[in-house]
C-alpha positions as CSV (number, residue, x, y, z in Angstrom):
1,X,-2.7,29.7,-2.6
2,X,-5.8,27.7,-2.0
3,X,-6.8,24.6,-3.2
4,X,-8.5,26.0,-6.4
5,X,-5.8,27.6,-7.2
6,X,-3.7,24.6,-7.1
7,X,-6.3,22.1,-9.2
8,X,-4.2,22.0,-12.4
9,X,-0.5,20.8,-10.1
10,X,-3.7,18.2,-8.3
11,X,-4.6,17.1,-11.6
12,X,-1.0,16.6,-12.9
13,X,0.9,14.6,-10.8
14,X,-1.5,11.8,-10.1
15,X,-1.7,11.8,-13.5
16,X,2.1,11.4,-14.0
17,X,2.2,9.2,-11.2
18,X,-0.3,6.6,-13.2
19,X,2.0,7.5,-16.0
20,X,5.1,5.8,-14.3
21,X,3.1,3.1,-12.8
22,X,2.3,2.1,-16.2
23,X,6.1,2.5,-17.3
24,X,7.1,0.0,-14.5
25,X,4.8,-2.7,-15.7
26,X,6.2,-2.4,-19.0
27,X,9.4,-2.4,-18.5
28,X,9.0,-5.2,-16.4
29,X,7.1,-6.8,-18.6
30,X,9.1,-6.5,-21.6
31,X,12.5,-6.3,-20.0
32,X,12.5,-7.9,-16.5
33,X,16.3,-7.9,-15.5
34,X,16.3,-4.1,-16.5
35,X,13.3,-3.6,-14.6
36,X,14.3,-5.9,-11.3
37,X,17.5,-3.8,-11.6
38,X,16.6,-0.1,-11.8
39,X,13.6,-0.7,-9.3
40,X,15.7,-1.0,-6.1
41,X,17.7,2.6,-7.2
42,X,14.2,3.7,-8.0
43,X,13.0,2.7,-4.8
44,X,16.3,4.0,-2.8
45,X,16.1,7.3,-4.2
46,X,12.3,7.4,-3.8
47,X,12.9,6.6,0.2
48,X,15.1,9.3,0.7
49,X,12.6,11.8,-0.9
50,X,9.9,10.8,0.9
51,X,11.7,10.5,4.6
52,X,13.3,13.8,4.0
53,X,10.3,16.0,2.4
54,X,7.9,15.9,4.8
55,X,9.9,16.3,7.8
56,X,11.6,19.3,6.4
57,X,8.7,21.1,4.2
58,X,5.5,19.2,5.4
59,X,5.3,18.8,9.1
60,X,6.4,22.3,10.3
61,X,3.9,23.5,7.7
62,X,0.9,21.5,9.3
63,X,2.3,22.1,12.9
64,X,1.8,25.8,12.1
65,X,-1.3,25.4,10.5
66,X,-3.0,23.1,14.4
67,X,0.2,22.8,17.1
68,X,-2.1,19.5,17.2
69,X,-0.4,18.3,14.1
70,X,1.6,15.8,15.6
71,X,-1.0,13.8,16.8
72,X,-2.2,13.6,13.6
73,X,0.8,12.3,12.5
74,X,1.4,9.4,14.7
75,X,-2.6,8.7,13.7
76,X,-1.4,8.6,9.9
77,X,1.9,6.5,10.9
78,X,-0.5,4.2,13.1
79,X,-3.2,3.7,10.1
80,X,-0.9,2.4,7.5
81,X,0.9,0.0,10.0
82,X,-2.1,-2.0,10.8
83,X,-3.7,-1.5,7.7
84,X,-0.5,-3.5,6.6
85,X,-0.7,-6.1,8.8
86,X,-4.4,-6.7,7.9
87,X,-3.3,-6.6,4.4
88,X,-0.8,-9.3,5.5
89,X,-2.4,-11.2,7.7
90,X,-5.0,-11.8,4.6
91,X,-2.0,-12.4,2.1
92,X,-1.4,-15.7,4.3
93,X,-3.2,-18.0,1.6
94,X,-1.4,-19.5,-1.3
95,X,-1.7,-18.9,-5.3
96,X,-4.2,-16.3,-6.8
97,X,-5.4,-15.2,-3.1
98,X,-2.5,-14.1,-2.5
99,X,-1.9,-12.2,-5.2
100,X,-5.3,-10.2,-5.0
101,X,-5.0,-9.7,-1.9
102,X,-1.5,-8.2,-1.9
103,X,-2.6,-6.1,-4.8
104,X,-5.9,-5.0,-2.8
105,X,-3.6,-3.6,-0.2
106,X,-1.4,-1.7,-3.1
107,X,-4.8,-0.2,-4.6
108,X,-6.0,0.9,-1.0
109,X,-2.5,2.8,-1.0
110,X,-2.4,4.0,-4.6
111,X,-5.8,5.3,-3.8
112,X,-4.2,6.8,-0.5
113,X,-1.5,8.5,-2.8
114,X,-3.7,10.3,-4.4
115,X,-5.5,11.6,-1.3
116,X,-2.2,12.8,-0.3
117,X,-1.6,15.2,-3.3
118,X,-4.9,16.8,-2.8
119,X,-3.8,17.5,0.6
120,X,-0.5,18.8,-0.2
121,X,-1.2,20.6,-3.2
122,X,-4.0,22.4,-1.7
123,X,-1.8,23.6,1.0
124,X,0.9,25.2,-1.0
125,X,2.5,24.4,-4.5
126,X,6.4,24.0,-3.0
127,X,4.8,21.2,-0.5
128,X,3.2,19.5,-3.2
129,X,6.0,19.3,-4.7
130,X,8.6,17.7,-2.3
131,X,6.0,15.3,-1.3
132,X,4.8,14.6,-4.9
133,X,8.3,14.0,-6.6
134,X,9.1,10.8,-4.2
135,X,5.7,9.5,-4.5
136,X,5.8,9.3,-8.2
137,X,9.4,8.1,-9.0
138,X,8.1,5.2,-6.4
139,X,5.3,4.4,-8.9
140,X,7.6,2.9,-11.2
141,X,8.6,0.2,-8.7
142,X,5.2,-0.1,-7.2
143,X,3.9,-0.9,-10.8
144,X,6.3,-3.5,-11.6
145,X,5.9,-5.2,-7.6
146,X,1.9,-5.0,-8.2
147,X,2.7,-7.3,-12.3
148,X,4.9,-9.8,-10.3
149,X,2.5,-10.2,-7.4
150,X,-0.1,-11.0,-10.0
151,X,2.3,-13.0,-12.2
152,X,3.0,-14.9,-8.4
153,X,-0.8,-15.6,-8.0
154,X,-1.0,-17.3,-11.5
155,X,-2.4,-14.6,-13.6
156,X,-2.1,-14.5,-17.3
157,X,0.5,-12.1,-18.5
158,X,-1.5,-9.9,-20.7
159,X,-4.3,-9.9,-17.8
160,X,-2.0,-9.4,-15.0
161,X,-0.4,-6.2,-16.8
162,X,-4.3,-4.9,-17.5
163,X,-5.2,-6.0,-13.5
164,X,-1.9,-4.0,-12.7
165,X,-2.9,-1.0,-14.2
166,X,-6.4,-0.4,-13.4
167,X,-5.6,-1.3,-9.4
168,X,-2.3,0.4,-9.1
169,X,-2.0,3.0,-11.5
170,X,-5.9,4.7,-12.0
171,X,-6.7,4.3,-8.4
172,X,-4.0,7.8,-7.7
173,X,-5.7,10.1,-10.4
174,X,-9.0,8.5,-9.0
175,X,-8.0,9.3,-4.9
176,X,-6.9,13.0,-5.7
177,X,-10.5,13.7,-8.1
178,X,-12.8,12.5,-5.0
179,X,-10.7,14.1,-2.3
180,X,-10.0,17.0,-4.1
181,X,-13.8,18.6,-3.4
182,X,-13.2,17.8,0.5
183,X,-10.1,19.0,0.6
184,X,-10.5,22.6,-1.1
185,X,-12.7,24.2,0.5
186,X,-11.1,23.5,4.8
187,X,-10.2,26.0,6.7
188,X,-5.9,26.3,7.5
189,X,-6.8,24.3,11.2
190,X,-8.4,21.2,9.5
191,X,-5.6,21.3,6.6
192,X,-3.1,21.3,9.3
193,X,-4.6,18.1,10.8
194,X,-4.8,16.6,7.3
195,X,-1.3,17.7,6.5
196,X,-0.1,15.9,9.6
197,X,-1.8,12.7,8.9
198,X,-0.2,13.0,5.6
199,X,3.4,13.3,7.2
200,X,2.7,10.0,9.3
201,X,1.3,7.9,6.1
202,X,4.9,9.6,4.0
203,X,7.1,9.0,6.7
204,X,5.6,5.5,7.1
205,X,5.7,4.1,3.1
206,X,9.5,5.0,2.9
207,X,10.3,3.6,6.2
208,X,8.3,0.5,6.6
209,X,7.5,-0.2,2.6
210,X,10.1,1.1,0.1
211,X,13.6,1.0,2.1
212,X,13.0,-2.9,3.6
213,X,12.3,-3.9,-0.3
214,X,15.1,-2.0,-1.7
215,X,17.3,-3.6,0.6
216,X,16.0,-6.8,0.1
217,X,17.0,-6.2,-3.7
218,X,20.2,-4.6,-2.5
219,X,22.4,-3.3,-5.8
220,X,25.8,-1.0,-6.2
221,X,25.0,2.0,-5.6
222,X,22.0,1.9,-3.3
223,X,23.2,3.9,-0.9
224,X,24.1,6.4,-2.6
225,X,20.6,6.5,-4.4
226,X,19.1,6.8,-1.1
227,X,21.6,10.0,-0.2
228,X,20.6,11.5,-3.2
229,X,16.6,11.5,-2.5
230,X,17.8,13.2,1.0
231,X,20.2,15.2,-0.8
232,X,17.5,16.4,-3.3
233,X,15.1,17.1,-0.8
234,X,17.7,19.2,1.1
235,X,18.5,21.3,-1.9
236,X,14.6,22.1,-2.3
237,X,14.9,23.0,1.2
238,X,17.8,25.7,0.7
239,X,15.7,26.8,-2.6
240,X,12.6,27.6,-0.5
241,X,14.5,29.7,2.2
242,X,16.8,31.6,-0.5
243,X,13.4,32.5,-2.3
Protein backbone atom coordinates (compact mmCIF):
# COMPACT_ATOMS: atom_id res chain seq x y z
CA UNK A 1 0.00 0.00 0.00
CA UNK A 2 1.11 3.48 -0.83
CA UNK A 3 0.76 6.45 1.09
CA UNK A 4 -2.73 7.36 -0.35
CA UNK A 5 -3.86 4.48 0.45
CA UNK A 6 -2.89 4.75 3.98
CA UNK A 7 -4.26 8.70 4.49
CA UNK A 8 -7.22 7.77 6.66
CA UNK A 9 -4.66 5.37 9.49
CA UNK A 10 -2.27 9.09 8.82
CA UNK A 11 -5.10 11.03 9.76
CA UNK A 12 -6.20 8.87 12.77
CA UNK A 13 -3.55 8.44 15.01
CA UNK A 14 -2.19 11.93 15.25
CA UNK A 15 -5.44 12.66 15.89
CA UNK A 16 -5.75 10.15 18.79
CA UNK A 17 -2.43 11.01 19.78
CA UNK A 18 -3.67 14.85 20.44
CA UNK A 19 -6.56 13.04 21.95
CA UNK A 20 -4.34 11.58 24.79
CA UNK A 21 -2.20 14.49 25.05
CA UNK A 22 -5.24 16.31 26.02
CA UNK A 23 -6.35 13.43 28.52
CA UNK A 24 -2.86 13.80 30.30
CA UNK A 25 -3.30 17.49 30.94
CA UNK A 26 -6.56 16.85 32.44
CA UNK A 27 -5.98 14.37 34.47
CA UNK A 28 -3.22 16.11 35.76
CA UNK A 29 -4.92 18.95 36.05
CA UNK A 30 -7.85 17.69 37.87
CA UNK A 31 -6.28 14.80 39.59
CA UNK A 32 -2.43 15.29 40.00
CA UNK A 33 -1.44 12.23 42.34
CA UNK A 34 -3.43 9.95 39.79
CA UNK A 35 -1.83 11.52 37.08
CA UNK A 36 1.96 11.75 38.59
CA UNK A 37 1.19 8.02 39.32
CA UNK A 38 -0.10 6.37 36.08
CA UNK A 39 2.50 8.57 34.02
CA UNK A 40 5.62 6.68 34.86
CA UNK A 41 3.66 2.99 33.87
CA UNK A 42 2.48 5.08 31.00
CA UNK A 43 5.84 6.01 30.16
CA UNK A 44 7.49 2.46 31.02
CA UNK A 45 5.17 0.69 28.82
CA UNK A 46 5.47 3.36 26.09
CA UNK A 47 9.46 2.76 26.21
CA UNK A 48 9.24 -0.71 25.65
CA UNK A 49 7.04 -0.15 22.56
CA UNK A 50 8.95 2.19 21.03
CA UNK A 51 12.65 0.36 21.67
CA UNK A 52 11.19 -2.84 20.49
CA UNK A 53 8.93 -1.66 17.32
CA UNK A 54 11.23 -0.26 15.27
CA UNK A 55 14.05 -2.51 15.61
CA UNK A 56 11.88 -5.54 14.94
CA UNK A 57 9.25 -4.12 12.22
CA UNK A 58 10.85 -0.73 11.10
CA UNK A 59 14.44 -0.90 10.50
CA UNK A 60 14.66 -4.16 8.47
CA UNK A 61 11.77 -2.70 6.50
CA UNK A 62 13.82 0.53 5.58
CA UNK A 63 17.17 -1.51 5.33
CA UNK A 64 15.32 -3.38 2.54
CA UNK A 65 13.81 -0.53 1.12
CA UNK A 66 18.14 1.56 0.77
CA UNK A 67 20.95 -1.07 2.49
CA UNK A 68 21.94 2.78 3.26
CA UNK A 69 19.31 2.78 5.99
CA UNK A 70 21.48 2.61 8.71
CA UNK A 71 23.16 5.67 8.16
CA UNK A 72 20.02 7.24 8.14
CA UNK A 73 19.47 5.99 11.38
CA UNK A 74 22.42 7.06 13.29
CA UNK A 75 21.49 10.68 11.40
CA UNK A 76 17.99 10.54 13.10
CA UNK A 77 19.57 9.20 16.56
CA UNK A 78 22.25 12.16 16.12
CA UNK A 79 19.48 14.95 15.31
CA UNK A 80 17.40 14.51 18.36
CA UNK A 81 20.50 14.29 20.70
CA UNK A 82 21.77 17.70 19.93
CA UNK A 83 18.61 19.07 19.22
CA UNK A 84 18.13 18.21 23.04
CA UNK A 85 21.05 19.62 24.34
CA UNK A 86 20.26 22.92 22.45
CA UNK A 87 16.88 22.63 23.90
CA UNK A 88 18.75 22.34 27.20
CA UNK A 89 21.32 24.35 27.03
CA UNK A 90 18.45 27.25 26.40
CA UNK A 91 16.30 25.83 29.39
CA UNK A 92 19.35 27.10 31.70
CA UNK A 93 17.38 30.41 32.72
CA UNK A 94 15.01 30.50 35.57
CA UNK A 95 11.03 30.97 35.88
CA UNK A 96 8.75 31.48 32.71
CA UNK A 97 11.97 31.00 30.28
CA UNK A 98 12.39 28.01 31.27
CA UNK A 99 9.21 26.83 30.91
CA UNK A 100 8.83 28.04 27.21
CA UNK A 101 11.65 26.99 26.41
CA UNK A 102 11.27 23.36 27.64
CA UNK A 103 7.90 23.41 26.04
CA UNK A 104 9.47 24.80 22.61
CA UNK A 105 11.57 21.75 22.59
CA UNK A 106 8.36 19.28 23.32
CA UNK A 107 6.42 21.19 20.33
CA UNK A 108 9.54 20.68 17.95
CA UNK A 109 9.03 16.93 18.90
CA UNK A 110 5.30 16.68 18.92
CA UNK A 111 5.61 18.21 15.63
CA UNK A 112 8.37 15.50 14.89
CA UNK A 113 5.79 12.72 15.95
CA UNK A 114 3.69 13.58 13.55
CA UNK A 115 6.23 13.52 10.76
CA UNK A 116 6.97 10.14 11.87
CA UNK A 117 3.42 8.56 11.21
CA UNK A 118 3.34 10.01 7.78
CA UNK A 119 6.45 8.07 7.26
CA UNK A 120 5.38 4.99 8.69
CA UNK A 121 1.99 4.78 7.62
CA UNK A 122 2.92 5.49 4.13
CA UNK A 123 5.19 2.58 4.17
CA UNK A 124 2.89 -0.11 5.23
CA UNK A 125 -0.16 -0.14 7.63
CA UNK A 126 1.41 -3.04 10.27
CA UNK A 127 4.57 -0.47 10.54
CA UNK A 128 2.46 2.27 11.33
CA UNK A 129 1.11 0.55 13.68
CA UNK A 130 3.90 -0.74 15.96
CA UNK A 131 5.47 2.57 15.72
CA UNK A 132 2.17 4.51 16.27
CA UNK A 133 0.83 2.59 19.43
CA UNK A 134 3.98 3.62 21.67
CA UNK A 135 4.03 7.04 20.43
CA UNK A 136 0.52 7.73 21.41
CA UNK A 137 0.17 5.96 24.88
CA UNK A 138 3.43 8.33 25.48
CA UNK A 139 1.21 11.38 24.73
CA UNK A 140 -0.52 11.03 27.90
CA UNK A 141 2.69 11.57 29.87
CA UNK A 142 4.10 14.09 27.50
CA UNK A 143 0.86 16.16 28.05
CA UNK A 144 0.87 16.18 31.69
CA UNK A 145 5.14 16.90 31.71
CA UNK A 146 4.42 19.90 29.05
CA UNK A 147 1.19 21.50 32.09
CA UNK A 148 3.86 21.04 34.93
CA UNK A 149 6.63 22.62 32.92
CA UNK A 150 4.31 25.51 32.40
CA UNK A 151 2.81 25.37 35.91
CA UNK A 152 7.03 25.47 36.90
CA UNK A 153 7.52 28.70 34.74
CA UNK A 154 4.60 30.53 36.62
CA UNK A 155 1.86 30.23 34.19
CA UNK A 156 -1.71 30.54 35.15
CA UNK A 157 -3.54 27.23 35.43
CA UNK A 158 -6.25 27.65 33.04
CA UNK A 159 -3.55 29.33 30.51
CA UNK A 160 -0.90 26.78 31.08
CA UNK A 161 -3.57 23.86 30.25
CA UNK A 162 -4.64 26.01 26.87
CA UNK A 163 -0.53 26.71 26.14
CA UNK A 164 -0.21 22.84 26.76
CA UNK A 165 -2.50 21.85 24.31
CA UNK A 166 -2.05 23.95 21.39
CA UNK A 167 2.05 23.30 21.67
CA UNK A 168 1.96 19.68 22.56
CA UNK A 169 -1.08 18.15 21.48
CA UNK A 170 -2.14 20.09 17.78
CA UNK A 171 1.43 20.28 16.72
CA UNK A 172 1.25 15.93 15.92
CA UNK A 173 -2.03 16.18 13.67
CA UNK A 174 -0.36 19.44 12.28
CA UNK A 175 3.39 17.44 11.53
CA UNK A 176 1.60 14.42 9.75
CA UNK A 177 -0.96 17.05 7.38
CA UNK A 178 2.27 19.03 6.03
CA UNK A 179 4.51 15.94 5.66
CA UNK A 180 1.96 13.83 4.50
CA UNK A 181 2.14 15.51 0.69
CA UNK A 182 6.06 14.95 0.75
CA UNK A 183 5.96 11.88 2.01
CA UNK A 184 3.23 10.10 -0.43
CA UNK A 185 4.34 10.40 -3.42
CA UNK A 186 8.66 8.94 -2.84
CA UNK A 187 9.81 6.37 -4.43
CA UNK A 188 10.65 2.84 -1.91
CA UNK A 189 14.65 4.16 -1.92
CA UNK A 190 13.83 7.65 -0.48
CA UNK A 191 11.12 6.05 2.03
CA UNK A 192 13.80 3.72 3.07
CA UNK A 193 16.08 6.56 4.01
CA UNK A 194 13.10 8.28 5.71
CA UNK A 195 12.17 5.14 7.47
CA UNK A 196 15.66 4.84 8.88
CA UNK A 197 15.79 8.36 10.14
CA UNK A 198 12.60 7.55 11.73
CA UNK A 199 14.17 4.37 13.58
CA UNK A 200 17.06 6.64 15.03
CA UNK A 201 14.55 9.61 16.23
CA UNK A 202 12.15 6.16 17.91
CA UNK A 203 14.92 4.51 19.21
CA UNK A 204 16.30 7.71 20.58
CA UNK A 205 12.86 9.29 22.56
CA UNK A 206 12.45 5.90 24.48
CA UNK A 207 16.08 5.64 25.25
CA UNK A 208 17.21 9.03 26.04
CA UNK A 209 13.57 10.83 26.94
CA UNK A 210 10.91 8.42 28.29
CA UNK A 211 12.92 5.53 30.19
CA UNK A 212 15.45 8.28 32.27
CA UNK A 213 11.94 10.07 33.44
CA UNK A 214 10.11 6.97 34.19
CA UNK A 215 12.84 5.98 36.31
CA UNK A 216 13.22 9.14 37.83
CA UNK A 217 9.44 8.67 38.95
CA UNK A 218 10.24 5.00 39.69
CA UNK A 219 6.70 3.11 40.94
CA UNK A 220 5.79 -0.85 41.68
CA UNK A 221 5.51 -2.37 38.84
CA UNK A 222 7.72 -0.37 36.43
CA UNK A 223 9.40 -3.01 35.24
CA UNK A 224 7.12 -4.94 34.46
CA UNK A 225 5.28 -2.15 32.42
CA UNK A 226 8.36 -1.79 30.46
CA UNK A 227 8.38 -5.84 29.67
CA UNK A 228 5.03 -5.57 28.66
CA UNK A 229 5.60 -2.70 25.78
CA UNK A 230 8.55 -5.32 24.58
CA UNK A 231 6.32 -8.05 25.25
CA UNK A 232 3.56 -6.38 23.05
CA UNK A 233 5.71 -5.45 20.40
CA UNK A 234 7.01 -9.08 20.27
CA UNK A 235 3.47 -10.54 19.98
CA UNK A 236 2.79 -8.05 16.92
CA UNK A 237 5.93 -9.52 15.65
CA UNK A 238 4.74 -13.33 15.79
CA UNK A 239 1.22 -11.81 14.33
CA UNK A 240 3.02 -10.38 11.21
CA UNK A 241 5.00 -13.61 10.39
CA UNK A 242 1.97 -16.15 11.21
CA UNK A 243 -0.08 -13.85 8.64
Amino acid sequence: MNGNDNFGWIAAFPLAAAVVNGAGIYAIYFNEKWAERAKGWLMCFAAGVLISSPLMFAFPEAVEKNHNAGFAALAGFLFMFFSNKIIKHRAGERNLAFGITAVEGIAIHSFVDGVIYAVAFSVSVLIGLASALGLVIHEFAEGAITFSFLLKGGMHRKKAAMFAFFVAALTTPLGAFVAYPFVSGLGPSVMGLLLGFVVGVLVYVSASHLLPEAQEHEKGHSTLAFLSGVGLAIVMLFAKHTH
